[in-house]
C-alpha positions as CSV (number, residue, x, y, z in Angstrom):
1,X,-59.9,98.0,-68.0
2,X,-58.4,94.6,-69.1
3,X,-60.6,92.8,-71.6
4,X,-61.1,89.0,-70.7
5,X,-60.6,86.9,-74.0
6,X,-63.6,85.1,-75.0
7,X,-61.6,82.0,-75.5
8,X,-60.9,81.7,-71.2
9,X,-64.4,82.6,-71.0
10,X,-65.7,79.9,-72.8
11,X,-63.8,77.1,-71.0
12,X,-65.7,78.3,-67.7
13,X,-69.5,78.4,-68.5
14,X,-68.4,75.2,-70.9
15,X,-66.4,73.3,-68.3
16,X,-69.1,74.3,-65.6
17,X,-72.6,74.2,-67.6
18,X,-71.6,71.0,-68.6
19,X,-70.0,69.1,-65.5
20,X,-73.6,69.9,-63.6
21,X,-75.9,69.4,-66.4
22,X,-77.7,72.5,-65.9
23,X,-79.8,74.4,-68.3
24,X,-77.4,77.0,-69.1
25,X,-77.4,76.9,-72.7
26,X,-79.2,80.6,-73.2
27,X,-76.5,82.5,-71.6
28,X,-74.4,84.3,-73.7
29,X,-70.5,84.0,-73.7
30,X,-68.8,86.8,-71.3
31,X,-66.6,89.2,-73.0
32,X,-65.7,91.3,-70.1
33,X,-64.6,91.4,-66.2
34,X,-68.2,92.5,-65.6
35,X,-70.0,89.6,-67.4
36,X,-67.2,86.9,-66.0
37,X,-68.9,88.1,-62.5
38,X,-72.3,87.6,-63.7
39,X,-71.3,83.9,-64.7
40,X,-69.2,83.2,-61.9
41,X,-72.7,84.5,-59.9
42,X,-74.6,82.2,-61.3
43,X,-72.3,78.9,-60.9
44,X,-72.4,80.0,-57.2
45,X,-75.9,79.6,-56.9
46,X,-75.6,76.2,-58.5
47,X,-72.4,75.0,-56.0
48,X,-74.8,76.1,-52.9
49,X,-77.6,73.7,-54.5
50,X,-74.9,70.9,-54.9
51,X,-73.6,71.4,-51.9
52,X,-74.8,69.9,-48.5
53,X,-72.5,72.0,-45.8
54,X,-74.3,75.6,-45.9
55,X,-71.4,77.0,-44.2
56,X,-68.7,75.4,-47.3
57,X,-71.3,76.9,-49.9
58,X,-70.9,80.3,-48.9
59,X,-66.9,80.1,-48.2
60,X,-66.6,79.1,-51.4
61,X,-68.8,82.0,-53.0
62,X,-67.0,84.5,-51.1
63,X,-63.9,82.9,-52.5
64,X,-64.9,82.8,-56.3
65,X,-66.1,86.3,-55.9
66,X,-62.2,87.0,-54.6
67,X,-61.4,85.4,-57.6
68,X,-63.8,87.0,-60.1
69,X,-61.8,90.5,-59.0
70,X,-58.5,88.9,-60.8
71,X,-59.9,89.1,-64.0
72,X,-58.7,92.5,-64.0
73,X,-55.0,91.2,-64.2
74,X,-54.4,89.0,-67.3
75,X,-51.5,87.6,-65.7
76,X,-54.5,85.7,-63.4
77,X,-56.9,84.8,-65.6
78,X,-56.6,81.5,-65.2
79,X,-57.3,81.7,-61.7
80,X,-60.9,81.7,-61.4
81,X,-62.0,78.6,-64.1
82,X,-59.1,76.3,-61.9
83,X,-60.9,77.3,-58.4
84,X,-64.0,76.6,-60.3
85,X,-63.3,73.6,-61.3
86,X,-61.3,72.5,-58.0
87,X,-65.0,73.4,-55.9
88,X,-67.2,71.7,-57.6
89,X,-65.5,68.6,-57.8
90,X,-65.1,68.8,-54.3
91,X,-69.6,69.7,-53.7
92,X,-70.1,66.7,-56.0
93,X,-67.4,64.6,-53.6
94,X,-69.0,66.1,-50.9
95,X,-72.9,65.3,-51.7
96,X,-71.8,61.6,-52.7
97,X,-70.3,60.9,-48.9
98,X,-73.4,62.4,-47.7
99,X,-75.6,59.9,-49.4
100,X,-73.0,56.9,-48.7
101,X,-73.3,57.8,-44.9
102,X,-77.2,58.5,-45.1
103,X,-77.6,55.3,-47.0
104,X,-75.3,53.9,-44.4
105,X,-77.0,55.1,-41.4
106,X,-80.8,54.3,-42.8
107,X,-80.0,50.6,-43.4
108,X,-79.1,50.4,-39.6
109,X,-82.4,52.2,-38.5
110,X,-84.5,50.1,-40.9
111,X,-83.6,46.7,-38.9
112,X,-83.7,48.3,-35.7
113,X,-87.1,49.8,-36.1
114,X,-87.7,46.4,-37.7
115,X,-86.4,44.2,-34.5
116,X,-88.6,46.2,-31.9
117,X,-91.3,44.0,-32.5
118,X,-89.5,41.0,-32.8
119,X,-88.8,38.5,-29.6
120,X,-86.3,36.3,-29.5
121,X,-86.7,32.6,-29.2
122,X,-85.1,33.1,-25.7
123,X,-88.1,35.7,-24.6
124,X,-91.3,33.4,-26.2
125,X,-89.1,30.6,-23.8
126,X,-89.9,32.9,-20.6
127,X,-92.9,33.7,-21.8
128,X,-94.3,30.3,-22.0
129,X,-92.1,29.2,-18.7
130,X,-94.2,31.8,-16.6
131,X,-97.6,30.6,-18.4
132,X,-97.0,27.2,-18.3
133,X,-95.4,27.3,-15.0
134,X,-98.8,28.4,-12.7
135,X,-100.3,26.4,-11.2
136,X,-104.5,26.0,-10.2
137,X,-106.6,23.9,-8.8
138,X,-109.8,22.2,-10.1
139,X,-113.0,25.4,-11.1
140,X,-110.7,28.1,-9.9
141,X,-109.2,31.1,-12.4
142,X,-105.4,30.8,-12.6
143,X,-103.5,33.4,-11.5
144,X,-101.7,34.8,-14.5
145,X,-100.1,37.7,-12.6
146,X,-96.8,37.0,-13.0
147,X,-96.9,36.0,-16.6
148,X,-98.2,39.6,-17.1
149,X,-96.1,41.4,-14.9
150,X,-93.4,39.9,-17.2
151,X,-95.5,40.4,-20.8
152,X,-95.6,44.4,-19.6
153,X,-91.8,44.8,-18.7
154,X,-91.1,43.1,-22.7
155,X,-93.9,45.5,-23.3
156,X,-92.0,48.9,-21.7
157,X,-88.3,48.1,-23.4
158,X,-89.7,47.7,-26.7
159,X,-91.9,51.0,-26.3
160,X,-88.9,52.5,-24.7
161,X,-86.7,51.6,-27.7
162,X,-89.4,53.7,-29.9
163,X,-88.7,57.2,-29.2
164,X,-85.0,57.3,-30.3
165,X,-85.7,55.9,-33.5
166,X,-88.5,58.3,-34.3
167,X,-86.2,61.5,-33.3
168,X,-83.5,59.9,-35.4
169,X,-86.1,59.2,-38.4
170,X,-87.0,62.8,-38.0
171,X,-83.2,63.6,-39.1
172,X,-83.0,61.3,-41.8
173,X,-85.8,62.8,-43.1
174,X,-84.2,66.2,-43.4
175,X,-81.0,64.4,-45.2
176,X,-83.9,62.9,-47.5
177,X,-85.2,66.2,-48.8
178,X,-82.0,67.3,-49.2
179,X,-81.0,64.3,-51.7
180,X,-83.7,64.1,-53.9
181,X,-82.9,67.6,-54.9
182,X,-80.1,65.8,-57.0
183,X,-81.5,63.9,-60.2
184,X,-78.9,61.7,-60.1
185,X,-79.5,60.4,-56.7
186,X,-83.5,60.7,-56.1
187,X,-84.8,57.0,-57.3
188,X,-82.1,55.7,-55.1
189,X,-82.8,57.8,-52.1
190,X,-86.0,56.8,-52.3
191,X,-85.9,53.3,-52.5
192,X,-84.6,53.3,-48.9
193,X,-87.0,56.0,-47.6
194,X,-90.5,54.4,-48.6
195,X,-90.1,51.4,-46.3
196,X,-88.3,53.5,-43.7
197,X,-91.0,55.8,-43.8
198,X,-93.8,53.0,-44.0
199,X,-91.8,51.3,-40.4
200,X,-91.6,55.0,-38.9
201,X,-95.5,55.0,-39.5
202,X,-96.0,51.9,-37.0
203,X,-93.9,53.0,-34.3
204,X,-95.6,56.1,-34.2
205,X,-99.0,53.7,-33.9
206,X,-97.2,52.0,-30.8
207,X,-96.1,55.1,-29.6
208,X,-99.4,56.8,-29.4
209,X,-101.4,53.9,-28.1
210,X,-98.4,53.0,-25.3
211,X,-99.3,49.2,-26.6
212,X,-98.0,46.6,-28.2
213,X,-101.7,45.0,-30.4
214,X,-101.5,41.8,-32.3
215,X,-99.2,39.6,-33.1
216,X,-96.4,42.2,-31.8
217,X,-97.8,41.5,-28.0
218,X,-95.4,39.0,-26.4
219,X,-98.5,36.5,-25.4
220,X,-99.9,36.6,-28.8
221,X,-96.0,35.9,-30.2
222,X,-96.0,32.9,-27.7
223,X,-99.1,31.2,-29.5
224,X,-98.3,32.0,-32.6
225,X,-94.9,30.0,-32.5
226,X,-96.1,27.3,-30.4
227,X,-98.7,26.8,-32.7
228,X,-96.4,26.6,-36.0
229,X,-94.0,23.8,-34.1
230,X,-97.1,22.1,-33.4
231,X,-98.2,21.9,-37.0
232,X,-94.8,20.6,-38.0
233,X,-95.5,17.7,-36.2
234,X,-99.3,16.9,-35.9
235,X,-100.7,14.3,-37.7
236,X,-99.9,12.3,-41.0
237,X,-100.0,14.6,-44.0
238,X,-99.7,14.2,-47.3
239,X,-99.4,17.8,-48.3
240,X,-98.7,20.1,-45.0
241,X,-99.2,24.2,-45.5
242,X,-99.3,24.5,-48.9
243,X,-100.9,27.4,-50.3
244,X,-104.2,25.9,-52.6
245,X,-104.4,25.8,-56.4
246,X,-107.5,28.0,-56.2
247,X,-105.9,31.0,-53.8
248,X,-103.0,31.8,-51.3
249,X,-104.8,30.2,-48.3
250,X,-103.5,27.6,-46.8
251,X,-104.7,24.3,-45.2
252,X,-102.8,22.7,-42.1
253,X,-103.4,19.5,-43.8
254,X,-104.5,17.3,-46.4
255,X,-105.3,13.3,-46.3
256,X,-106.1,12.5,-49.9
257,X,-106.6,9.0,-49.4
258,X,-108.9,9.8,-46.3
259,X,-110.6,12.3,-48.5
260,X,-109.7,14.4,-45.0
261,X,-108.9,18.2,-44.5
262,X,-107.6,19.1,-41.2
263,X,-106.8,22.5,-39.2
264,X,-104.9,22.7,-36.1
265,X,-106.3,24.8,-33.4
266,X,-105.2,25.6,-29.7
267,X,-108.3,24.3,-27.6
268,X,-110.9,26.5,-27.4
269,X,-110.7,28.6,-30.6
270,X,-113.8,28.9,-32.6
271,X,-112.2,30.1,-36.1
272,X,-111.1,26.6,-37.0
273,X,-114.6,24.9,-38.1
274,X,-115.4,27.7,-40.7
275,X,-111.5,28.1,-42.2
276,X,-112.0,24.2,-42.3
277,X,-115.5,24.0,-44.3
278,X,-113.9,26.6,-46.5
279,X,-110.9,25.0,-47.7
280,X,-113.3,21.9,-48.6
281,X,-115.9,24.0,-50.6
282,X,-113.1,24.9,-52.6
283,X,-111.1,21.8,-53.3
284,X,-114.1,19.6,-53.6
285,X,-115.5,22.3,-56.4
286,X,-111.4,22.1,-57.6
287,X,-111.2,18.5,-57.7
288,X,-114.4,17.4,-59.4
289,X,-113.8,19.6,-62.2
290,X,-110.2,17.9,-62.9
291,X,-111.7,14.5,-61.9
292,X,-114.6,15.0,-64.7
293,X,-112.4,16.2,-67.1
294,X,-109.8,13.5,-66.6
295,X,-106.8,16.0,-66.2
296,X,-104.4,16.5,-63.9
297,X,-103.9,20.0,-62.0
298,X,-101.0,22.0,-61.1
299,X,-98.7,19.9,-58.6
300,X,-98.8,19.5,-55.5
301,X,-102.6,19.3,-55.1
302,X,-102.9,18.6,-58.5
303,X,-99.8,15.7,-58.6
304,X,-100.9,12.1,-60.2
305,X,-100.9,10.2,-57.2
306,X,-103.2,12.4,-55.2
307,X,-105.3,12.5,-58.3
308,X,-105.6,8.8,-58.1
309,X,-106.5,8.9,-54.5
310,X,-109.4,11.5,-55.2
311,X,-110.6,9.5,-57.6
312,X,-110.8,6.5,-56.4
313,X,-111.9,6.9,-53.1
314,X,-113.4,11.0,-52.9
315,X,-115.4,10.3,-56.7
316,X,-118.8,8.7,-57.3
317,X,-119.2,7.4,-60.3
318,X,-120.2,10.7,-62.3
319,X,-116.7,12.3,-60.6
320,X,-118.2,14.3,-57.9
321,X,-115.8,14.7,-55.0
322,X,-116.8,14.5,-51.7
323,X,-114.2,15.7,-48.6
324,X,-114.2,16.1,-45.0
325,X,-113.3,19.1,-42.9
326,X,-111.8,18.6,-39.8
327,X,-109.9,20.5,-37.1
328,X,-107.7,18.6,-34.6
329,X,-107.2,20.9,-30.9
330,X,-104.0,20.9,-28.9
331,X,-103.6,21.9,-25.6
332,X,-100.5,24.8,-24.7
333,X,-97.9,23.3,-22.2
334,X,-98.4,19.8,-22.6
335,X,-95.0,19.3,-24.8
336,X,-93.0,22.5,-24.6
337,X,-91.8,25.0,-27.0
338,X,-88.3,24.6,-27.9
339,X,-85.9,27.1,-28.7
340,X,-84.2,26.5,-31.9
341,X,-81.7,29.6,-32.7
């Protein structure tokens, strides 16, 4: 029997160990046909790993094991670290397209899973055309029917949307597992699967309660963007929806001079007088303690001309400030929601 040289050897578990950073570095050089199969064995098992195509894996095993049976003729012992070489160039080629089309593939899934529980300015129109449009007369119950016989077909093709994506998040998910097997790739992969899997968690909430709840229900999307076009344009307002200095909430309205806090509400809501009364416990508390210590705050609500306002006319004479709550109603349909694309 031909003896391999241990120089040829070495260039394949070198060449190999190295190009997939495995932990190869206990075995022991091959000196012989016999141990160059053993290697060769082992780099198969790491090719299948790399590799995402099951059926290329094993083509490719039956192939180096082919080649393995060549080390018996020194004229081709060259043979086997070249086809080595040439295959797992091509797994690592192969894993890297796989991730580009799954990365691909998961970005479009995202904003469709995304856009089932958006409307478009077009539908909130239709919406409001067939509330707004019926007509009562004085003590009796309008008759909403055809406002809801629209809400419920919106309703049915965004539920009907649902159950594609969730088979096709159920593939993706497969693809996932199978990337994050590869160090190199995992923080990436999953970066784009933990909101995925976070949007795949609420259309299975739709999907099991045959309901669009909240703010994704075509009614409550109606109000919600009437009402923001009617706060751009209620009332005079020094500062307008700005988040306070003391949290993230956020008052319609502020008057400084009128010593005034305002909230819009669609008539007959009965949130607005206790969001109201909280946003002045916490400004007047906020604006004595700057007013008593003579100091400005953090702009806007702490600029110098609103300071001199509250002052001046929100102060008595030891600096505590006194303000107003107040909430201002609108009534749906009397101006219209506009479309604005």
């Amino acid at each position: 029997m031909a003896v391999r040289t241990p120089r040829v050897i070495a260039i394949v578990a070198v060449f190999a160990f190295s190009w997939l950073n495995s932990a190869h570095s206990a075995l022991a050089t091959p000196t012989d046909c016999n141990d160059m199969t053993t290697e060769v064995g082992k780099l198969q098992a790491e090719l299948a790993k790399k590799d995402s195509d099951p059926s290329r894996a094993n083509s490719s095993i039956n192939s180096f094991n082919n080649e393995a049976k060549l080390c018996l003729d020194d004229n081709d012992s060259d043979k086997v670290p070249d086809a080595l070489e040439k295959e797992l160039e091509g797994a690592a080629k192969s894993k890297k397209e796989v991730f580009a089309n799954w990365q691909k593939t998961s970005a479009t899934w995202l904003k469709q899973a995304t856009e089932v529980f958006k409307w478009s300015c077009v539908e909130i129109k239709k919406v409001e055309d067939a509330l707004c449009g019926v007509e009562s007369e004085p003590n009796e119950t309008p008759n909403y029917s055809a406002a809801k016989g629209l809400a419920a077909t919106m309703e049915r093709k965004a539920l009907a949307k649902i159950d594609p994506l969730i088979k096709q998040f159920s593939d993706l998910a497969k693809v996932h597992k199978e990337l994050i097997e590869d160090t190199s790739l995992k923080s990436k992969v999953e970066a784009i699967y933990v909101p995925m899997k976070e949007s795949n968690r609420k259309l299975r909430g739709a999907q099991r309660k045959q309901v669009l709840a909240g703010a994704r229900h075509p009614f409550t999307k109606y109000a919600i963007e009437y009402g923001k076009q009617k706060h751009r344009t209620m009332g005079t307002c020094k500062l307008r929806d700005e988040a306070l200095p003391i949290d993230s909430t956020r008052p319609d309205c502020f008057q400084p001079r009128n010593c005034l806090v305002i909230e819009f509400k669609p008539r007959g809501d009965r949130e607005g007088a206790g969001q109201v009364a909280g946003y002045v416990s916490k400004l007047q508390s906020w604006y004595t303690k700057k007013v008593q210590s003579r100091k400005s705050g953090k702009a806007p609500w702490g600029s110098r001309d609103i300071m001199k306002d509250i002052a001046s006319k929100c102060a008595n004479s030891s600096g505590q400030v006194t303000l107003r709550g107040q909430v201002k109603f609108y009534d749906r349909c009397t101006s219209r929601y506009k479309c604005i694309k």
